[in-house]
C-alpha positions as CSV (number, residue, x, y, z in Angstrom):
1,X,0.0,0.0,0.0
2,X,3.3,2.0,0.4
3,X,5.1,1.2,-2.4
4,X,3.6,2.9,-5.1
5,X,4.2,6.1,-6.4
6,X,2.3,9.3,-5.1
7,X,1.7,13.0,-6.3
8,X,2.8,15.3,-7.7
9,X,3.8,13.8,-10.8
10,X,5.7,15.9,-13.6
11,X,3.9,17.3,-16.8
12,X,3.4,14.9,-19.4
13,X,0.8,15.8,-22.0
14,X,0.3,13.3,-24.4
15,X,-2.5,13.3,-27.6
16,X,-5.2,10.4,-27.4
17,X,-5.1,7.8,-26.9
18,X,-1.5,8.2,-25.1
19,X,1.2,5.8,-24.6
20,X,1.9,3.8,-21.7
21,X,5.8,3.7,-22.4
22,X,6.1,7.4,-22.0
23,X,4.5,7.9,-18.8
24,X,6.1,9.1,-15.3
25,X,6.2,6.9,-13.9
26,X,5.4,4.3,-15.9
27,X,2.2,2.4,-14.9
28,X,3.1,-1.4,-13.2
29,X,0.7,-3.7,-15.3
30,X,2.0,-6.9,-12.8
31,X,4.9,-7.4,-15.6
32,X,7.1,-7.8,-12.6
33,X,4.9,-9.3,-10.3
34,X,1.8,-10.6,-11.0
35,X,1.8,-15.0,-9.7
36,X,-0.5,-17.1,-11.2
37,X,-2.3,-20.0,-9.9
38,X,-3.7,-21.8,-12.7
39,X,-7.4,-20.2,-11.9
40,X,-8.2,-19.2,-15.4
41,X,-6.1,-22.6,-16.8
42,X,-7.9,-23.3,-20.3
43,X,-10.2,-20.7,-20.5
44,X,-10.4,-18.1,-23.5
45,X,-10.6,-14.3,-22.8
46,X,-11.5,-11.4,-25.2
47,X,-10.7,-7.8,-23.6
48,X,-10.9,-4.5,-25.2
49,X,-9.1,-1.9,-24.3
50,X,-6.5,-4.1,-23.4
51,X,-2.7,-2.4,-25.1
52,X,-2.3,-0.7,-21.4
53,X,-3.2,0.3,-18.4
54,X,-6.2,-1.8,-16.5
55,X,-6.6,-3.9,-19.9
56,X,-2.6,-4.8,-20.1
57,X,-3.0,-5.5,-16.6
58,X,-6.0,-8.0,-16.8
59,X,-4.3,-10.1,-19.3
60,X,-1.2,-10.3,-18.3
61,X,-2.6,-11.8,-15.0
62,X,-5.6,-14.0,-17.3
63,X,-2.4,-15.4,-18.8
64,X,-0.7,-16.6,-15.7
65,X,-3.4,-17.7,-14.8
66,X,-3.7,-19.7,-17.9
67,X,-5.9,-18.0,-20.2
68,X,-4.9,-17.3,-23.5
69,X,-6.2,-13.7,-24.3
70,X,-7.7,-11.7,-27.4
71,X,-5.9,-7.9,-27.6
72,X,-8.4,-5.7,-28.6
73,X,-7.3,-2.0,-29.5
74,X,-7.4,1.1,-30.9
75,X,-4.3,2.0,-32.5
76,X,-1.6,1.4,-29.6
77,X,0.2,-1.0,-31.8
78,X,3.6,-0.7,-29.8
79,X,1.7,-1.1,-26.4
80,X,-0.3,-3.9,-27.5
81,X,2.5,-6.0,-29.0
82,X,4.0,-5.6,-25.8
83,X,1.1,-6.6,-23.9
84,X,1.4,-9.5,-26.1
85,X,4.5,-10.3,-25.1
86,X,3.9,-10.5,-21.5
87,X,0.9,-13.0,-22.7
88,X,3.1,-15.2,-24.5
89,X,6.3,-14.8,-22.0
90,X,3.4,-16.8,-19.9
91,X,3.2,-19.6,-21.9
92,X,-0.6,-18.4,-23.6
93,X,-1.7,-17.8,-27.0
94,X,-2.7,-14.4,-28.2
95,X,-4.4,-12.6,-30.5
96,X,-3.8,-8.9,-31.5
97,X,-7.1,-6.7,-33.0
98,X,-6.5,-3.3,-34.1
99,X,-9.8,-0.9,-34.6
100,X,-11.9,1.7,-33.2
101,X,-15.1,-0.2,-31.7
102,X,-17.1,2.8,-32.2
103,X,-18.0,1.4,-35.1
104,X,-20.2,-1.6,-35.1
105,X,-18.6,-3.8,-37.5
106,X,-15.6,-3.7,-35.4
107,X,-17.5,-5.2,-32.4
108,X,-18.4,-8.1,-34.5
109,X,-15.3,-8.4,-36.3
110,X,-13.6,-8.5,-33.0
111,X,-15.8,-11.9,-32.0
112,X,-15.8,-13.3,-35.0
113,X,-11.6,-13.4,-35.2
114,X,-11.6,-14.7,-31.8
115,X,-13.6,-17.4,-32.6
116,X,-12.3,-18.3,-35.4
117,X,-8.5,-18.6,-33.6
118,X,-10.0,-19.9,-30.4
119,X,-13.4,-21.4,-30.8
120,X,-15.2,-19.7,-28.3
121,X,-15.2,-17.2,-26.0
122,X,-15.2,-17.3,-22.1
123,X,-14.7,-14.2,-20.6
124,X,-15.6,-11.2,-21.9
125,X,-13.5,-7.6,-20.5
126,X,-15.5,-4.7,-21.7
127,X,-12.8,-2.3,-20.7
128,X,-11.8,0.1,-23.6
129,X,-13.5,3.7,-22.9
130,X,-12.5,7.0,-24.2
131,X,-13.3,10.7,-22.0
132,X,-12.5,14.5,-22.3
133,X,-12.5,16.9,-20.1
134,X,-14.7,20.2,-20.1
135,X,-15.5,22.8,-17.7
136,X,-18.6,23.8,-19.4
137,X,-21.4,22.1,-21.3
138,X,-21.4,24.1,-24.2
139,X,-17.7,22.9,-24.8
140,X,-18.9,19.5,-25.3
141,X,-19.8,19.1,-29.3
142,X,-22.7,16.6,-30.4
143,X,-19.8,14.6,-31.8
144,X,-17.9,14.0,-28.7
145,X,-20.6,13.2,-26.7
146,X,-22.0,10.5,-29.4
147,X,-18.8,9.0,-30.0
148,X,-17.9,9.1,-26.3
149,X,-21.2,6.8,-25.9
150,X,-20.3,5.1,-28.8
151,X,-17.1,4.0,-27.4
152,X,-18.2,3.3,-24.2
153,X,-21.5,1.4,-23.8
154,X,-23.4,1.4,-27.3
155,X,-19.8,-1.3,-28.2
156,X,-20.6,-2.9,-24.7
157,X,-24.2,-3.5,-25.9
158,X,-23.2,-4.8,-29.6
159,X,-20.0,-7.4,-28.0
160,X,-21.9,-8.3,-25.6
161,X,-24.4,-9.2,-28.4
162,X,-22.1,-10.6,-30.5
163,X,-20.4,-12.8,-28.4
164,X,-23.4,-14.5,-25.9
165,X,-23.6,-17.1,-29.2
166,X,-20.2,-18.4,-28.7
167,X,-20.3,-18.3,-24.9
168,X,-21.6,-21.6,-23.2
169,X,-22.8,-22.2,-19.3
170,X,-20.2,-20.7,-16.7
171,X,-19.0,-17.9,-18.7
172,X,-18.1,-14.6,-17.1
173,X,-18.7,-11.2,-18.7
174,X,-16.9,-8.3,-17.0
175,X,-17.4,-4.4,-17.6
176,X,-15.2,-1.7,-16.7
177,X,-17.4,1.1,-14.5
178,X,-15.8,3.4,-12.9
179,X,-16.5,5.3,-9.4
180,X,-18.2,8.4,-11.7
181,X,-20.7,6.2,-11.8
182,X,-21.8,7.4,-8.1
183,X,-19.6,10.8,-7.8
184,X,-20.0,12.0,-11.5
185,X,-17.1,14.4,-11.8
186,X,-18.2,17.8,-13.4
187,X,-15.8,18.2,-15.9
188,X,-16.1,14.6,-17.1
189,X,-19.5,15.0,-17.4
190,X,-20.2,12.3,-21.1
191,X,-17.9,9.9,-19.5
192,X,-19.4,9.8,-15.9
193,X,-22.6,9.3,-17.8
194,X,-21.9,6.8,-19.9
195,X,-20.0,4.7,-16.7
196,X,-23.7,4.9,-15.0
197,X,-24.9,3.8,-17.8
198,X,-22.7,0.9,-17.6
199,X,-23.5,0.2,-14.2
200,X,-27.3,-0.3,-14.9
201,X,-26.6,-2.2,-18.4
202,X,-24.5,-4.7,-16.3
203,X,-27.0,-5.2,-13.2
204,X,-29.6,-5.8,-16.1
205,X,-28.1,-8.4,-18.2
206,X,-26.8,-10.2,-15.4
207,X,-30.7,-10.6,-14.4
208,X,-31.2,-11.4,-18.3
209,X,-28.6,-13.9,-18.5
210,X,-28.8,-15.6,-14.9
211,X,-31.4,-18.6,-16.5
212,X,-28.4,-18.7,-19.0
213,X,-25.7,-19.4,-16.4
214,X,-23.8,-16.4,-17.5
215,X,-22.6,-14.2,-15.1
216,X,-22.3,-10.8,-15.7
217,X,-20.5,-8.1,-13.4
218,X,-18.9,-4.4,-13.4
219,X,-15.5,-3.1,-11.9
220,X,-15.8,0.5,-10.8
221,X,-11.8,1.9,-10.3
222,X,-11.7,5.0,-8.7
223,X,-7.9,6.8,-9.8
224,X,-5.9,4.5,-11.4
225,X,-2.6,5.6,-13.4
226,X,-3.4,5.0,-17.2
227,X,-2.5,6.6,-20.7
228,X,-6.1,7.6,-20.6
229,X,-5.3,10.3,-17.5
230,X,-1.9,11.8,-18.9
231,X,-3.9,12.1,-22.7
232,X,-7.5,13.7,-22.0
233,X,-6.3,15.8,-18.4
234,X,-5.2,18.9,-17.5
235,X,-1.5,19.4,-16.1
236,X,-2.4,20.5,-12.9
237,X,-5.0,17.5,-12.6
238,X,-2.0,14.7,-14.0
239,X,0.3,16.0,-11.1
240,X,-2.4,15.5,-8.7
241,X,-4.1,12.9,-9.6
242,X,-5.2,10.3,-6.8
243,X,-4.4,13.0,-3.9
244,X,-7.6,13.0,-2.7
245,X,-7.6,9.6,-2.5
246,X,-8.1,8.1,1.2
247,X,-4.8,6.3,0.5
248,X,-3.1,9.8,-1.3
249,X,-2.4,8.1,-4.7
250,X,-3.8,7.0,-7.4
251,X,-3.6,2.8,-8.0
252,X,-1.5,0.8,-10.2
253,X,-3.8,-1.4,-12.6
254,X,-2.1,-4.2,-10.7
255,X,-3.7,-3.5,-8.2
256,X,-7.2,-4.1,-10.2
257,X,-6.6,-6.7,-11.9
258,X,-6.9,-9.4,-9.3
259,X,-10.8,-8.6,-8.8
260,X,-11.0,-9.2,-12.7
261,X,-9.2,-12.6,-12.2
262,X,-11.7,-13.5,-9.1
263,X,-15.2,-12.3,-11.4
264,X,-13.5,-14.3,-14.0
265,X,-12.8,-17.7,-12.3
266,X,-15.1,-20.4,-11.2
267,X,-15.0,-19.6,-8.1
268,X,-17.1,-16.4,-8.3
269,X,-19.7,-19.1,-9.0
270,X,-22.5,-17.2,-6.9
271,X,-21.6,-13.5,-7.8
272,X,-23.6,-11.9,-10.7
273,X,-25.3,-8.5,-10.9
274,X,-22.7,-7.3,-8.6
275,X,-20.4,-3.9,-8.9
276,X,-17.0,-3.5,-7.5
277,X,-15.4,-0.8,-6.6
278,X,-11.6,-0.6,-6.3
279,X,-11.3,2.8,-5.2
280,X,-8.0,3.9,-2.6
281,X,-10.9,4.4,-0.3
282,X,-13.4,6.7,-2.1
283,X,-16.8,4.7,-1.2
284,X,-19.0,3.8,-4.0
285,X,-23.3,2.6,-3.1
């Protein structure tokens, strides 16, 4: 709880998407220290989102623990080879697809490749999500708020769709809230939207999907030290991000990914419809 970095941080501007490789610090993923135990062994795992940050996280700890993972990303090409690295340095096959899931014949074409390397699909990530921040309303155009919905639930809705065919009894589907969802922050106004939007979608198809045996749950991080915070924040909100924090950082996505691994595995056998928040403290309902 000590060991990770705190605020300030120095000035790093970077265009969107951003790159984890340039950050300071640079984001621990669990490259270093993530331990398997074979939870996941077998399984097949499609996450968007997943070239950095909370996604590069989540499969390199899927992988050890024995998953072999679908990449889905933007355009991060250097990050997500790297990711795939870390997949493959654990012994798991992997599967890198490029494209911007705003559009809907990227959310199928991301299924459809998986299947046709892996066969099926056993855990979904819903993770990828795009924001930018305003101080006013009126500096939000119709096109940014669209394509920020776009992005971040209207592809939930179509992979999800897409991918409940090719997913059998026992399956897990996992998507990425955030703690917006319950303290909306003003200047992130289309994102914190869009994250309670997730949170409802979630608790909905898990109630859909239950006669199914399907499981369906959300992750709600609170600060975590991503690509997405140094590319869409201002300076002075990068060098103090996570300081109001109970714990006076912001987290690592290492230290997310484990709840991911749990919602994931068999042994979240019972938990459905459920929201986790993973937060340094900031209290979510």
């Amino acid at each position: 709880m000590t060991d990770y970095p705190k605020p300030p941080f120095p000035k790093q501007a970077q265009a969107v998407p951003g790159s984890q490789r340039k950050m300071q610090p640079v984001p621990d993923c669990g490259e270093q220290s993530y331990k398997g135990s074979g939870r996941l062994q077998g399984k097949i795992a499609l996450i968007t989102g997943a070239d950095s940050g909370i996604g590069r996280a989540v499969a390199i700890a899927f992988a050890r623990e024995g998953a072999d993972v679908a990449i889905a990303y933007l355009n991060e090409h250097e990050d997500a080879q790297e990711t795939a690295r870390w997949v493959e340095e654990a012994g798991r096959q992997t599967l890198l697809l490029p494209g911007d899931i705003a559009h809907k014949s990227q959310c199928q074409a991301l299924v459809d490749k998986t299947v046709e390397r892996f066969g099926r699909i056993d855990i979904l990530v819903n993770n990828a999500a795009f924001q930018m921040s305003h101080d006013s309303i009126e500096d939000i155009t119709d096109e940014e708020w669209v394509m920020t919905f776009d992005v971040n639930i209207t592809a939930m809705f179509r992979i999800c769709k897409a991918a409940l065919k090719h997913m059998k009894a026992g399956s897990s589907i996992i998507n990425t809230s955030s703690v917006n969802s319950d303290l909306p922050k003003p200047t992130l106004l289309a994102y914190a939207t869009t994250k309670g939007a997730i949170a409802n979608f979630t608790g909905g198809l898990a109630q859909m999907l239950g006669p199914k045996n399907i499981r369906v749950n959300s992750v709600a991080p609170g600060p975590i030290w991503t690509p997405l915070i140094v590319s869409t924040m201002p300076d002075d909100e990068v060098q103090n991000f996570g300081s109001e924090t109970p714990l006076g950082r912001p987290g690592q996505p290492v230290e997310v990914a484990p709840i991911y691994v749990l919602l994931a595995s068999d042994e979240a056998s019972y938990i459905t419809g459920q929201r986790y928040g993973i937060t340094g403290g900031k209290p979510i309902l």
